[in-house]
Every structure is written in structure tokens, then in C-alpha cells.
C-alpha positions as CSV (number, residue, x, y, z in Angstrom):
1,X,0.0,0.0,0.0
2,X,1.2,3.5,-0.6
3,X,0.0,6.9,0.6
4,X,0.7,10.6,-0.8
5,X,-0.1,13.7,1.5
6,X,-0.1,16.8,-0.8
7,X,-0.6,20.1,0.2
8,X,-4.0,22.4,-0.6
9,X,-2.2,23.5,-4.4
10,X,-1.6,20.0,-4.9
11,X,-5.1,19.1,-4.3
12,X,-6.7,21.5,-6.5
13,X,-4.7,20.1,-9.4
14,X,-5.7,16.5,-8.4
15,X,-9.5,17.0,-7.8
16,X,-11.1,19.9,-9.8
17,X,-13.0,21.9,-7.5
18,X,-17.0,20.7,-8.9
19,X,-15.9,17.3,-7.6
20,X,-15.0,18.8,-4.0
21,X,-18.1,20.7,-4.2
22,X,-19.9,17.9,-4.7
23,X,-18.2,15.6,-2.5
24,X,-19.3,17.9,0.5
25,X,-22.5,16.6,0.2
26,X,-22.4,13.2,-0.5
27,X,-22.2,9.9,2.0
28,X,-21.5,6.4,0.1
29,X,-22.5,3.3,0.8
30,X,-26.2,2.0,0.7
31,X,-29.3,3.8,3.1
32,X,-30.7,1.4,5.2
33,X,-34.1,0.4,4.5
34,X,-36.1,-2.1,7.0
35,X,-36.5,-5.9,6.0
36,X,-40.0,-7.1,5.2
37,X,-41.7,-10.2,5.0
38,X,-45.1,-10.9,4.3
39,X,-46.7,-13.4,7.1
40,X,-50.2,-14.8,7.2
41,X,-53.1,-12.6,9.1
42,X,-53.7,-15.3,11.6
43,X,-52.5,-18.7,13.6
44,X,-54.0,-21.9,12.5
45,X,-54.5,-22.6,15.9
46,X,-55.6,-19.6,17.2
47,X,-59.6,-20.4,17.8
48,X,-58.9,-23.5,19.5
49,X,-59.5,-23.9,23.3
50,X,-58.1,-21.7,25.5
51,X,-56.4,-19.3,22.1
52,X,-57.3,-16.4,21.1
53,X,-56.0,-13.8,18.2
54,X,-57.1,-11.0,20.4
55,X,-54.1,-8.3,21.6
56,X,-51.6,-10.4,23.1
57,X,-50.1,-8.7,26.6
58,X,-47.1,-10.8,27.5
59,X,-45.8,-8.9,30.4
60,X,-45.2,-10.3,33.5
61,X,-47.0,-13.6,32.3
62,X,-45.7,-15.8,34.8
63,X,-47.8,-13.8,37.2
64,X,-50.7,-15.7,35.6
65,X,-49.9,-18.8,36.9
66,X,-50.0,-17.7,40.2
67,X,-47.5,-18.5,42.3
68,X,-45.8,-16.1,44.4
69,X,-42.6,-18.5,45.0
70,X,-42.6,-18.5,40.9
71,X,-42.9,-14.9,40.7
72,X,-40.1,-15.2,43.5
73,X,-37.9,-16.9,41.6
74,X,-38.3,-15.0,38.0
75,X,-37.0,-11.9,39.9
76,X,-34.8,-13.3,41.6
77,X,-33.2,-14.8,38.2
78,X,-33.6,-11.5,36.2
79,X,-31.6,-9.6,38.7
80,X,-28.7,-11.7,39.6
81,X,-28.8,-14.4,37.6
82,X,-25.5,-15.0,35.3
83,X,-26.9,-15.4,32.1
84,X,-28.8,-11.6,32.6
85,X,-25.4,-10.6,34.5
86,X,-23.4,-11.3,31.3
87,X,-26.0,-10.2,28.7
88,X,-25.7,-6.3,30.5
89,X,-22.0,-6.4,30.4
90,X,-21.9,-7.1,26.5
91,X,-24.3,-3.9,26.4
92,X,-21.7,-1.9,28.4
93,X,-19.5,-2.6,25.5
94,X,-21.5,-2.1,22.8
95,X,-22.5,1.3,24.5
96,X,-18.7,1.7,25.0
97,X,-17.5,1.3,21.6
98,X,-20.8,3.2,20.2
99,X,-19.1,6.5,22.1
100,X,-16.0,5.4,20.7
101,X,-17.2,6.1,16.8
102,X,-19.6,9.0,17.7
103,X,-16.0,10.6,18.8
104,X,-14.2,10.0,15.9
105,X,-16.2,12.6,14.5
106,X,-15.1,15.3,16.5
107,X,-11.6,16.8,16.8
108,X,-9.0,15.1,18.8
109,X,-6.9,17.9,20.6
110,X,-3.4,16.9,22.2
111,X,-1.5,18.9,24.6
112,X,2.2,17.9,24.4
113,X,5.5,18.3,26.5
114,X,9.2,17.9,26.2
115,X,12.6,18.3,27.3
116,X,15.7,16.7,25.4
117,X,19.4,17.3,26.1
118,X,21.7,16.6,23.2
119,X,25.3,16.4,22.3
120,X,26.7,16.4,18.6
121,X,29.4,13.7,17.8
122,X,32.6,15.7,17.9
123,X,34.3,13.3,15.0
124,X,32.1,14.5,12.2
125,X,32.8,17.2,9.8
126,X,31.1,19.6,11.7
127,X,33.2,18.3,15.0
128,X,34.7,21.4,15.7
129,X,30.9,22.8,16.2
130,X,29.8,20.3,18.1
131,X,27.7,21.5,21.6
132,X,25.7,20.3,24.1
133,X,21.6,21.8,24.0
134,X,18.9,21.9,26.2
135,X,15.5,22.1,24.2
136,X,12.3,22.6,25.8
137,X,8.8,22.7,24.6
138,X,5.1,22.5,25.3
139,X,1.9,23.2,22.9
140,X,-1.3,22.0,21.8
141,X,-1.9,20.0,18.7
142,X,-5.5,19.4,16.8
143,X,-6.7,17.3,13.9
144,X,-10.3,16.7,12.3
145,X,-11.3,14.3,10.0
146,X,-13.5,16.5,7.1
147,X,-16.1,13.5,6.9
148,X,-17.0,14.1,3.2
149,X,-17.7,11.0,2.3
150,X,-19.4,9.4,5.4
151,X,-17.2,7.2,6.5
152,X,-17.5,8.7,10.5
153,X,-21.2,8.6,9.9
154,X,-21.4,5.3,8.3
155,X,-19.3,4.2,11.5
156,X,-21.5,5.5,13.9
157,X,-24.4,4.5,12.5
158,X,-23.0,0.7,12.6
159,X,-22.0,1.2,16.3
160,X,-25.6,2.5,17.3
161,X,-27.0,0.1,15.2
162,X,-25.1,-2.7,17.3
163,X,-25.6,-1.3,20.5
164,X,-29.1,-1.6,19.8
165,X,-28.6,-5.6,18.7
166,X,-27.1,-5.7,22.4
167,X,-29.9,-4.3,23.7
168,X,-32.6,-6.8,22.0
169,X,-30.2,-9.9,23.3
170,X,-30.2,-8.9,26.5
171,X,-34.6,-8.3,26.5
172,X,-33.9,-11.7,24.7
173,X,-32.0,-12.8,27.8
174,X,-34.6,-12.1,30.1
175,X,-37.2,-14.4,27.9
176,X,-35.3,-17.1,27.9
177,X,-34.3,-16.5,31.7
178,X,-37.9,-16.2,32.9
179,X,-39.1,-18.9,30.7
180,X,-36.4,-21.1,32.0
181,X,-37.2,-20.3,35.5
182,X,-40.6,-21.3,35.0
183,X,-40.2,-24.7,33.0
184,X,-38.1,-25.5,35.6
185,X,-40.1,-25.0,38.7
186,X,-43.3,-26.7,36.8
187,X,-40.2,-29.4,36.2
188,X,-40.0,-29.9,40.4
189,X,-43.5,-29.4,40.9
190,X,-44.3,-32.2,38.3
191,X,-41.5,-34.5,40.1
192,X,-43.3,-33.7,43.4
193,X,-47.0,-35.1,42.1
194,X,-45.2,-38.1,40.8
195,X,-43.1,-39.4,43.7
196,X,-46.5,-38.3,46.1
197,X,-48.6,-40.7,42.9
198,X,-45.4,-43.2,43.3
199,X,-45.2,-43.5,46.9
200,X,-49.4,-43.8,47.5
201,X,-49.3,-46.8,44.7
202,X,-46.5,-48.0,46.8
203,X,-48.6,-48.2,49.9
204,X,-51.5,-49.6,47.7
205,X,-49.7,-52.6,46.6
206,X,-48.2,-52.9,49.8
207,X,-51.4,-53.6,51.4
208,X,-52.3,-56.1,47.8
209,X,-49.3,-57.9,49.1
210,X,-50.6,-58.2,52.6
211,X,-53.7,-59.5,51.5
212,X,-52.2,-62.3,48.9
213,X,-50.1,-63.5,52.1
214,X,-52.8,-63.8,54.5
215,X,-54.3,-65.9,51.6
216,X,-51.6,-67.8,51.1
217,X,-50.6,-68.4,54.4
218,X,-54.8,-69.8,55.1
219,X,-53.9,-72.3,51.7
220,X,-56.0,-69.7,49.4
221,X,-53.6,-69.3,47.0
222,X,-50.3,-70.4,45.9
223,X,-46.8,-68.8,46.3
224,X,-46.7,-67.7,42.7
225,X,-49.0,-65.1,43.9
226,X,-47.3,-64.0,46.5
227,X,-44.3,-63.7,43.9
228,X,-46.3,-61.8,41.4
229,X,-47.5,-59.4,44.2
230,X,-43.8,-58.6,45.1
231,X,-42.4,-58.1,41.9
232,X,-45.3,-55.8,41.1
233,X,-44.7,-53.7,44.0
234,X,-40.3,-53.7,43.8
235,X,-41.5,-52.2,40.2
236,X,-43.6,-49.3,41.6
237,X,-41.0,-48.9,44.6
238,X,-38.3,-48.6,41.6
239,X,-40.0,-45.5,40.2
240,X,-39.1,-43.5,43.7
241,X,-35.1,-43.0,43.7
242,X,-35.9,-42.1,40.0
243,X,-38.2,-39.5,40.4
244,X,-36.5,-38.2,43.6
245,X,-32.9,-37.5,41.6
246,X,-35.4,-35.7,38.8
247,X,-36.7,-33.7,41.8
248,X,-33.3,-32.7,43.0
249,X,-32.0,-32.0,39.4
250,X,-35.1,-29.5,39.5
251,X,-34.2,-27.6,42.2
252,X,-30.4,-27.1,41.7
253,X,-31.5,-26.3,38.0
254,X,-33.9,-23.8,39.4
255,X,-30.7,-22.0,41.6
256,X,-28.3,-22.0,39.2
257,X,-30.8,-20.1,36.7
258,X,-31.3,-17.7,39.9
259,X,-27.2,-17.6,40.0
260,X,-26.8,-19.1,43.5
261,X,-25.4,-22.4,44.6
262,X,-27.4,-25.5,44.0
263,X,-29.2,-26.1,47.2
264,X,-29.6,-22.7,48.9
265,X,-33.1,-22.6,47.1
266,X,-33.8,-26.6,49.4
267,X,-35.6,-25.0,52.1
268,X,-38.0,-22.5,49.8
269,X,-38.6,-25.7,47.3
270,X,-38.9,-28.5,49.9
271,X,-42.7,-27.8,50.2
272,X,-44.9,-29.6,48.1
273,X,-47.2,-27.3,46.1
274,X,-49.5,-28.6,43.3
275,X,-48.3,-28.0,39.6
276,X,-49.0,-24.2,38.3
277,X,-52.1,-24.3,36.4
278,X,-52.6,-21.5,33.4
279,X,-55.2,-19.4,32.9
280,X,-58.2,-20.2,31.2
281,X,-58.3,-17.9,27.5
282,X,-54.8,-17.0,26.3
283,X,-54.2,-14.2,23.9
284,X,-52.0,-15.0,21.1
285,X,-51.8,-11.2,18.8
286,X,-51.3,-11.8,15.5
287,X,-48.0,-13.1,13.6
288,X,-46.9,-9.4,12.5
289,X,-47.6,-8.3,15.9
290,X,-44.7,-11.1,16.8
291,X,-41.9,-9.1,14.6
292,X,-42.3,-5.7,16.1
293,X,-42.3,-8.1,19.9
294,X,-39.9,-10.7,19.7
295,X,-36.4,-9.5,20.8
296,X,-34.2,-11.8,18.9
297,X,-35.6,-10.4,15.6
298,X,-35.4,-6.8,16.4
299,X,-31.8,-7.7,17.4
300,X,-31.4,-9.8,13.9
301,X,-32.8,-6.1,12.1
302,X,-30.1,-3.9,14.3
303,X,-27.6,-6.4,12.9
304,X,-28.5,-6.0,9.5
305,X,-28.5,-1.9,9.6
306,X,-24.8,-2.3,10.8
307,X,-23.9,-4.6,8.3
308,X,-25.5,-2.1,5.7
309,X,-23.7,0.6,7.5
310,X,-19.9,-1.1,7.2
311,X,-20.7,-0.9,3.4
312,X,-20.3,2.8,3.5
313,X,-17.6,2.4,5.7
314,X,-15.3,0.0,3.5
315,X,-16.6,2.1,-0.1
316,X,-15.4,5.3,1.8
317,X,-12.1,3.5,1.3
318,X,-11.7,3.9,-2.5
319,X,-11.7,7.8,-1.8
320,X,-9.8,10.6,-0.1
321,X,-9.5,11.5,3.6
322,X,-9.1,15.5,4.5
323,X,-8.3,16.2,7.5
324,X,-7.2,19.2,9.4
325,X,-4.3,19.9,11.6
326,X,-2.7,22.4,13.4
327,X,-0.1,23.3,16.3
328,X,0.2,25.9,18.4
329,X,3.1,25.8,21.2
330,X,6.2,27.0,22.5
331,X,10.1,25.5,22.1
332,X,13.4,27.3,23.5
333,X,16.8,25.8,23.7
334,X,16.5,27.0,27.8
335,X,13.6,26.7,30.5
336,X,13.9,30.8,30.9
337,X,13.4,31.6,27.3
338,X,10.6,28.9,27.3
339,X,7.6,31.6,27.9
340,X,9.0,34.4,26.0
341,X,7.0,35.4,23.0
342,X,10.1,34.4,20.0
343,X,9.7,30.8,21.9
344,X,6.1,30.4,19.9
345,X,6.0,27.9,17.2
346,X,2.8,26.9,14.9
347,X,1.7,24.8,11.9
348,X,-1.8,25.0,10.1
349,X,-3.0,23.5,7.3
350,X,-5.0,20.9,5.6
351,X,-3.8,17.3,4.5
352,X,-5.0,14.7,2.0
353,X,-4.4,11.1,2.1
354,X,-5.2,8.7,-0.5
355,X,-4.2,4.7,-1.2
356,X,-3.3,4.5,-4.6
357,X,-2.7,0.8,-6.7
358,X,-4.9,-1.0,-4.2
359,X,-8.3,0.1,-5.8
360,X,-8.8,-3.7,-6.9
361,X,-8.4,-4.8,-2.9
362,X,-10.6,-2.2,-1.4
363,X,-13.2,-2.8,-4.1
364,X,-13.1,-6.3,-2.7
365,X,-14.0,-5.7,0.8
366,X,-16.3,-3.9,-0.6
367,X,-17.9,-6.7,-2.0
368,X,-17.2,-8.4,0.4
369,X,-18.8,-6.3,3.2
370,X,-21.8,-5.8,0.6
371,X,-22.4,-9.9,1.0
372,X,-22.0,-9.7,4.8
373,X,-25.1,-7.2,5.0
374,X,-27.3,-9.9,2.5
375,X,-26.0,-12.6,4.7
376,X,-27.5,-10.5,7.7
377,X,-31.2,-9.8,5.7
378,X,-31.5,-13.8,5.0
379,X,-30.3,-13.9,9.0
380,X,-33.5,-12.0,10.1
381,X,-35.5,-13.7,7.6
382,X,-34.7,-16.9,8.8
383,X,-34.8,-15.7,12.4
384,X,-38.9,-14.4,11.6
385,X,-39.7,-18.0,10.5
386,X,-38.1,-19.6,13.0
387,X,-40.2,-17.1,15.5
388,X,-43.6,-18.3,13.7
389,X,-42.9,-21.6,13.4
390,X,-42.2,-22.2,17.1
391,X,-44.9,-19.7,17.9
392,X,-47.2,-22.2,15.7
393,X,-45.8,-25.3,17.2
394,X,-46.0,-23.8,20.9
395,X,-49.9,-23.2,20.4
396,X,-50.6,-27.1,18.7
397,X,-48.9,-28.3,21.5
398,X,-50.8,-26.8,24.5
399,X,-54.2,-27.5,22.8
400,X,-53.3,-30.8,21.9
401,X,-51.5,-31.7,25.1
402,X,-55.0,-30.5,27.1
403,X,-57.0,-33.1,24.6
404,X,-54.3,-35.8,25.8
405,X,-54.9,-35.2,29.8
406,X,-58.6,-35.5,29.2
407,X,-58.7,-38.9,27.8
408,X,-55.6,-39.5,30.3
409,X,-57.6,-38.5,33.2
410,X,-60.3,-40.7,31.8
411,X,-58.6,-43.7,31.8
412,X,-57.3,-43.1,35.1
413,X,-60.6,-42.8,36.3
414,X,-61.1,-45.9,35.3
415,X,-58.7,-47.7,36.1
416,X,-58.8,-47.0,39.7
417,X,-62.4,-48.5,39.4
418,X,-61.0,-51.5,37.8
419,X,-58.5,-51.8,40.5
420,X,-61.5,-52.1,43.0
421,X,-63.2,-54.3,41.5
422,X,-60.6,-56.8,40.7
423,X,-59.5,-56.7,44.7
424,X,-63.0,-57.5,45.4
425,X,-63.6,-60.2,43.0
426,X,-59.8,-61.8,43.6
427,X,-61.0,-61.6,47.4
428,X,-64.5,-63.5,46.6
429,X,-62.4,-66.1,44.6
430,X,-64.3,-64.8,41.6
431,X,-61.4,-64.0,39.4
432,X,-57.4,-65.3,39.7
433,X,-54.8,-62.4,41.1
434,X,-53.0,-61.5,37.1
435,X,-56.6,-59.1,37.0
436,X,-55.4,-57.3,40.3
437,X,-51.5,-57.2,38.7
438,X,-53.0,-55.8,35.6
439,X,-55.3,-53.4,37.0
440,X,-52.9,-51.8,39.6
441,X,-49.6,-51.1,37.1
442,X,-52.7,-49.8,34.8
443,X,-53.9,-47.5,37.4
444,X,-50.0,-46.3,38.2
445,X,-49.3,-45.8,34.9
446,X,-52.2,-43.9,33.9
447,X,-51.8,-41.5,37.3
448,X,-48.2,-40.8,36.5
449,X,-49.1,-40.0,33.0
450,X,-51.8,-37.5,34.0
451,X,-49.2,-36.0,36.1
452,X,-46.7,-35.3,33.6
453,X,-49.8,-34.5,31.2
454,X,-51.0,-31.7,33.7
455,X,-46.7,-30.5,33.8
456,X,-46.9,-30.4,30.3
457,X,-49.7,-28.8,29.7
458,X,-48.3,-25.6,31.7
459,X,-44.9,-26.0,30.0
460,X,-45.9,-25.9,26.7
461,X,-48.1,-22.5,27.7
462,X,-44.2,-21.5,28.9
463,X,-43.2,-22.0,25.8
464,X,-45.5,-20.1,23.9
465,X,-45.0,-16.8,26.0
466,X,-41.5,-17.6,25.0
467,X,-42.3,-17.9,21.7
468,X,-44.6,-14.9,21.7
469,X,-41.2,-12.9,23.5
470,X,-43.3,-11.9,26.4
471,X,-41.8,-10.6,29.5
472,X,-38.9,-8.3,28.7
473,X,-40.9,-5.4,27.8
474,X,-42.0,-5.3,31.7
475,X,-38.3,-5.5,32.7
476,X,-36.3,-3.0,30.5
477,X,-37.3,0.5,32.9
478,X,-34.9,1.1,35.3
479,X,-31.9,-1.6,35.1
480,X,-28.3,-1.0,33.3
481,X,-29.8,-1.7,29.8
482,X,-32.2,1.3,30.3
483,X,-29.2,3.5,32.0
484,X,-26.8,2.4,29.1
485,X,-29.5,4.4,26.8
């Protein structure tokens, strides 16, 4: 690369002054314009039970679960938890290194100071001249980038634009905190239901057990009864260590989220409380409501205005920089002359730099920043499907999964009939003891499944708020992302 700095003459007989003229007025590189893409006016789900397309207000929707320990816990997570803690410091950056391009555009002043002592070589020609100096000096030097072709302002406008971006992850942050939060505590409440379902099967085939022994030991039955009642119940009784190391994964999940060590949330979660149930109508919006809500794609858009951005940046490359310099200051061979008015020194004037012969290079990363901003519009495209397509599957799932836990309950229902009646006819000799075996892992299979059904139900509703991007808007006033503003 090679450079040329010419002086004002020189520049008039390079640039004709029409092009200078006309180069104060004109910024390269392309003007942003916002992404579209055209989405359908409504969910296919969104008149099924419990959906609506009516306004969707996401705020705070863990509230609707009510649970204060829940609402405990999302606060408790969106304050001090790590993945929020490291979200805000990658806003302090951005916000940083935004103030860093908004002050290239202003002129850097530099106050400067020496002192050197010198000697020259006495074996030179000029030997015989040769003295020691003292030279001392102090002044103030200035330059200023003339922005006339937009690079500064193409350069801040990519810096904003990123800051932004950081702003959106970190609201993005927060969704994915509070949802987390919540799946997890419906996580330990469903674990709780299904050791206290576990642990009453338990006791019910327990007392099975007793009864087949007291037959076999009047000569009602035979031992392979006896057997088949054991093995039944070291089955159930095997479900219970599971289900108690999912219950502790639940709650050291549930503190780490909340960024404190797993088990200092034991005492608040040992409590058994039934499984959050969600409200009855939920309120869905409509899909282009979802791009003006959703964080991650309003981040995905702020990326895409700074890739646009950088393209002015690097095509600001093929031309010219002016800037202006200028030094005012003093210099004396002696600290008593130093102040005196022949000690003052200056420079002005105006300076041009230009890199000639690598116009084929620059035009490159040109083209090359130019792909990076395309790459960035089929980013947020992708990034809006991905939105409705999990919205979409977030709402099938929660209607569907409530269709599930009705025939589930059903069957329960009956089962736990069947159980009864099996007992009493196996007791009345009327039936042989497989119908009790069959009718009691029935009934604890169906009761466990309505539990998980019921967990899932409220997860998948999680899910959907997630999907929808609800709960950052509620959360933004008064933190470090709204003071970084």
C-alpha cells in the first residue's frame, strides 16, 4: 500500500474543485431500509380452546400462573442471575465502543510536552561545532477528519445500530431467563405429584401384598401369587429413587438459573405445592404483531442496519481522507526563554491522504462487506420464520397436550375403578390375582401419565409466551440496559 499527503495546491490540481463541491454533500454506501416479509393474518390454531387472536399482553405472564414463589424466583433470576449478568456487560461494550465512533467525528486535541538534552558527535565534519543543548517545549496540537464521504457517519451508525442488537439480546436474555425459570419449577412441581402418585401406589400394593399373604398363608392361594405381588410392587418402589434424583436436578436447576449455589433454594422448594395451572383464554396477537415483539428479531434487524452501515464504511475506502491539523506551542533551547513570545511555534493546514494501486483490494471488501449485510437480511429472515414456526408449534402443543390429559384422566378414572373391583372379585375367589396385577400397574401408569400431562400442559403454555417474546418489555425501565441508553 502506498500513501501521498499533498498540500491544498496540490489538491486543486488533483480534484477539480465541482468534484469537491460535490463531495461535500455526499455519503457512500447504501441507506438502510427495513426488511420485510409478508406473514399470514392469523395462527391456525388460534380459535382452539383456550387461544385467542385478540391483543396479546405478554408482560409479566408468569404472574398468571400464580404462584408467588414463581414470581419469587423470576425476579430473583432477572436480577442476579448470570446469564442476565453477562447479557448487560456485552451492552456496556457495545455502548462503550458506540461512544467510541460517535467521537471520531469530533476533533482530537493533544496537549504535548518535552525536554531533550543533546550532544553532537565531535568526529564528524562539523566536530569542531559540536555542543551540548537543552531544548524545551510544550503546545497543543489538533486534527479533524472532514467527513466528506461518510465514512465517521457510516461508522456511527453501525456502532448504534449494534448497541441496539445488544440491547434486543439482552430483553432476549430475560425471555429465555424467565421462561427457564418457569419450566423448571413446573419441572420440580411435576417430580413432586409423581413421587407423592409413586409412593401412594406404593402403599396400595403394599397392602395387595398383605392380603395375597394372608391368603396364602390360610392355603388360598399359591406362592406364585405371592411372587407376582412382590415383583409388582419392587416395580412401583423402583420408580421412587428415580423420580427423587429428577426432583433434585429440578431444584439445583432452578438456583443456578437464579445464580446461587445449587441447594440454597432446598428450604423454599422442599414444600410440596400442586403443579402451576394457566389461565383459562390465552391471547396470542397476530403473527406481525410477533416481529415488532420478539427481541431476537429486532436484534437480527439492528444487525442487518450495521452490516449495511460497514458498506459505506469500506466504499469510503476507495476515496480521499481531508483532514485538518494544526499546532500551536512553545520551544526554547532554555527553560527561561521557554515563555517568552520568540519561543512560539505553529503549523496549520489541511492534509490529503489517498491509497493509490490498491483500488482492486478495497473494491473487494467492498464486495465483500456488501455480502455480509445480505447474509445478515437472510439472517433475520430466517430468524422471523423460526419465530412463527415455534410460535405455531408452541400453540398445537398446548391445545393438543390439554385433549391428551382428558382422555388421560379418563382412563385413570377408570382404572382406579378397575382396581377395585378386581380386589373385590380376587378376594371373593371370583377372578385369579393377574386381573389385580393388571389393573394396579394400569392405574399407576395412567396416574403418573396424568401428572406429567398436567406439567406439560403448563410447560408448553411456557413456551408459547416464549415464543410470543413476552416478559422483557415489563423488565427494561430502570436496570443497566435502560441507564446504558
Amino acid at each position: 500500500m502506498s500513501s501521498r499527503t499533498v498540500d491544498v495546491r496540490a489538491l486543486r490540481r488533483v480534484l477539480p474543485p465541482a468534484l469537491l463541491l460535490l463531495a461535500a454533500c455526499t455519503t457512500v454506501g447504501r441507506d438502510y431500509e427495513p426488511p420485510t416479509l409478508e406473514v399470514s393474518e392469523g395462527w391456525r390454531e388460534a380459535r382452539s380452546a383456550g387461544l385467542s387472536g385478540s391483543e396479546v399482553d405478554t408482560a409479566l405472564w408468569w404472574q398468571r400462573l400464580d404462584d408467588p414463589l414463581l414470581d419469587e424466583l423470576v425476579a430473583l433470576a432477572v436480577s442476579d442471575g448470570l446469564d442476565l449478568r453477562a447479557a448487560l456487560a456485552r451492552v456496556r461494550e457495545a455502548h462503550a465502543l458506540r461512544g467510541v465512533a460517535l467521537g471520531e467525528r469530533y476533533p482530537a486535541v493533544q496537549a504535548t510536552g518535552s525536554y531533550a538534552h543533546s550532544r553532537a558527535s565531535e568526529n564528524t565534519p562539523f566536530g569542531a561545532f559540536a555542543t551540548e543543548t537543552d531544548i524545551h517545549s510544550i503546545g497543543i496540537g489538533a486534527s479533524w477528519e472532514l467527513d466528506l464521504w461518510g465514512r465517521l457517519q457510516r461508522s456511527s451508525e453501525a456502532a448504534n445500530a449494534q448497541f441496539e442488537a445488544s440491547l434486543e439480546d439482552a430483553r432476549a436474555v430475560r425471555v429465555a431467563v424467565a421462561a427457564e425459570i418457569a419450566s423448571a419449577y413446573v419441572d420440580l412441581r411435576a417430580f413432586q405429584a409423581r413421587l407423592a402418585i409413586a409412593r401412594r401406589n406404593v402403599e396400595l400394593q403394599e397392602q395387595t401384598l398383605s392380603l395375597v399373604e394372608a391368603r396364602f398363608d390360610s392355603g388360598l392361594v399359591s406362592e406364585r401369587d405371592v411372587a407376582q405381588a412382590g415383583t409388582n410392587l419392587g416395580s412401583t418402589r423402583a420408580r421412587v429413587p428415580a423420580l427423587e434424583a429428577g426432583l433434585r436436578a429440578a431444584e439445583n436447576r432452578l438456583a443456578v438459573l437464579a445464580g446461587v449455589p445449587p441447594g440454597a433454594l432446598a428450604a423454599k422448594l422442599s414444600a410440596v405445592r400442586p403443579i402451576p395451572v394457566p389461565p383459562r383464554d390465552v391471547a396470542t396477537g397476530l403473527p406481525a404483531e410477533l416481529l415488532r415483539r420478539r427481541p431476537d428479531i429486532r436484534s437480527a434487524e439492528r444487525r442487518y442496519a450495521a452490516e449495511v452501515a460497514r458498506v459505506g464504511v469500506a466504499e469510503a475506502e476507495l476515496y480521499p481522507r481531508f483532514e485538518l491539523t494544526g499546532m500551536l506551542g512553545l520551544s526554547s533551547n532554555g527553560a527561561g526563554k521557554l515563555f517568552e513570545s520568540s519561543s512560539r511555534t505553529y503549523d496549520f493546514g489541511p492534509s490529503m491522504t489517498w491509497t493509490l494501486f490498491q483500488r482492486g483490494r478495497l473494491r473487494q471488501l467492498v464486495e465483500a462487506q456488501d455480502a455480509r449485510a445480505d447474509q445478515a437480511a437472510i439472517a433475520w429472515e430466517q430468524t422471523v420464520l423460526s419465530a412463527l414456526e415455534e410460535t405455531e408449534n408452541a400453540q398445537t402443543a398446548f391445545v393438543r397436550e390439554q385433549t391428551r390429559r382428558e382422555a388421560l384422566a379418563s382412563a385413570a378414572g377408570q382404572a382406579s375403578r378397575a382396581v377395585e373391583a378386581a380386589r373385590s372379585q380376587y378376594t371373593e375367589g371370583l377372578s385369579d390375582f393377574q386381573a389385580v396385577l393388571d389393573s394396579e400397574r394400569a392405574l399407576a401408569e395412567l396416574e403418573d401419565q396424568v401428572a406429567a400431562s398436567t406439567a406439560a400442559i403448563t410447560s408448553n403454555l411456557i413456551d408459547l409466551y416464549r415464543a410470543l417474546g413476552g416478559g422483557f418489555e415489563a423488565q427494561t425501565d430502570g436496570t443497566p440496559v435502560g441507564e446504558a441508553d
